[in-house]
C-alpha positions, 0 to 999 in steps of 0.5 A: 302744364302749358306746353312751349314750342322751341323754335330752331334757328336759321343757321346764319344765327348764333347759337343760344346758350343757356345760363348755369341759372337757366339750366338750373330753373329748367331743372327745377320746373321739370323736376316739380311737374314729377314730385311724388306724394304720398297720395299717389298710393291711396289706391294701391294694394296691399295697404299698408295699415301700420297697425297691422304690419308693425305688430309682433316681431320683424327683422331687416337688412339693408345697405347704405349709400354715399352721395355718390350712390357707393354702398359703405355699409351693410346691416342687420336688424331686428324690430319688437312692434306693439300697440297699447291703447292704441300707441305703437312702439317699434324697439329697433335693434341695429348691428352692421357690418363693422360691428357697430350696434345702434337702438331706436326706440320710435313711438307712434301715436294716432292722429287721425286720417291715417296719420301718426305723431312719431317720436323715438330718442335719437329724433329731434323733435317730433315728425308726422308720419301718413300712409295711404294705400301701400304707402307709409311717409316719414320725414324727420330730422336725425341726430347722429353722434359722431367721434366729437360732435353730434350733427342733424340730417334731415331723413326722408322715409318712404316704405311701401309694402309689397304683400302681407309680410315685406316692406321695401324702406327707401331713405334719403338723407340730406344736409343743408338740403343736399343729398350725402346718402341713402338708405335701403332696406327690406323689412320682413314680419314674422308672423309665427313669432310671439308678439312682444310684451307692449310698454309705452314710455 
C-alpha cells in the first residue's frame, strides 16, 4: 500500500473539510488494507480438522447481540457430531433463555482442499465452508421464521479452536448488508460421551 504524506496548511488558509462521501471512501480504503481471510490461520495451532472436533457429542453457550453490541439473549445447546462414509452431520439442539427451542440439522459433505459443501434445513441453499490451521469459515444465508413472516439474514461464521476440546464461534449477522447482530458462543467436545449413532439424510 502506497503511503500519502498530509501536508499542513499555513494558517491564513481555510480549513479543508472532507465530504460525508469522503470520509466514507476513506473508510472503506483503510477498512480493506485490514480484511481477514481464513488464510491468515493455516499456520496456527491446534488445527481445526472438522473431522476430528465434530465427532461425538459437544454442548455450547453462548449470547447474542443487537446492533448496538446490547446482549438480548442468552442459551444453551447441546450437538450430536458424526461422519458416515465421510459425510459429517451436526444434530443441534437449542434451548434460550425465554424458553424458546430451535434444532439444525447441518450436513457436510467433503470437497477437497479442506472445504466442505454444508447444508442444514433452515438454510437457503447451500454455502461452502473451509478451514485452515485453527481456523473454520462459514458464511450462508439463514431463514428465520418470525411471528408473520419468514426473512433471510446473511450469516458470517467464524470458529477457531483454542485446544483439543473448545471452540470460540463468532457470528455476524447482516441485512441488506448492514450489521443488526451478533452471535458468541463457546463450543465444548465431550470426549468421554459415547458417540452418536450417524445417519445421513
Amino acid at each position: 500500500m502506497s503511503r500519502k504524506t498530509l501536508s499542513v496548511k499555513g494558517i491564513g488558509d481555510p480549513p479543508h473539510i472532507p465530504s460525508f462521501f469522503g470520509w466514507w471512501a476513506l473508510f472503506f480504503t483503510l477498512s480493506g488494507c485490514n480484511i481477514t481471510s481464513i488464510h491468515d490461520y493455516e499456520n496456527k495451532a491446534p488445527n481445526f480438522d472438522p473431522e476430528n472436533f465434530f465427532n461425538g457429542k459437544l454442548i455450547a453457550s453462548g449470547i447474542v447481540k443487537n446492533f448496538t453490541g446490547k446482549v438480548i439473549r442468552h442459551f444453551n445447546a447441546e450437538i450430536a457430531a458424526c461422519w458416515s462414509e465421510g459425510i459429517g452431520i451436526l444434530d443441534e439442539k437449542f434451548v434460550f433463555n425465554d424458553g424458546e427451542m430451535q434444532t439444525r440439522t447441518w450436513e457436510l459433505t467433503p470437497l477437497g482442499s479442506q472445504k466442505y459443501l454444508a447444508r442444514a434445513n433452515d438454510v437457503v441453499g447451500e454455502a461452502i465452508a473451509e478451514w485452515q490451521g485453527q481456523g473454520f469459515f462459514l458464511k450462508y444465508t439463514l431463514a428465520v421464521k418470525l411471528e408473520n413472516t419468514t426473512i433471510n439474514l446473511n450469516i458470517d461464521d467464524r470458529m477457531y479452536r483454542i485446544n483439543d476440546d473448545i471452540v470460540i464461534n463468532q457470528s455476524k449477522m447482516r441485512k441488506f448488508g448492514l450489521p443488526i447482530g451478533e452471535i458468541l458462543l463457546t463450543l465444548r467436545r465431550m470426549p468421554s460421551e459415547s458417540k452418536a449413532a450417524c445417519a445421513t439424510s
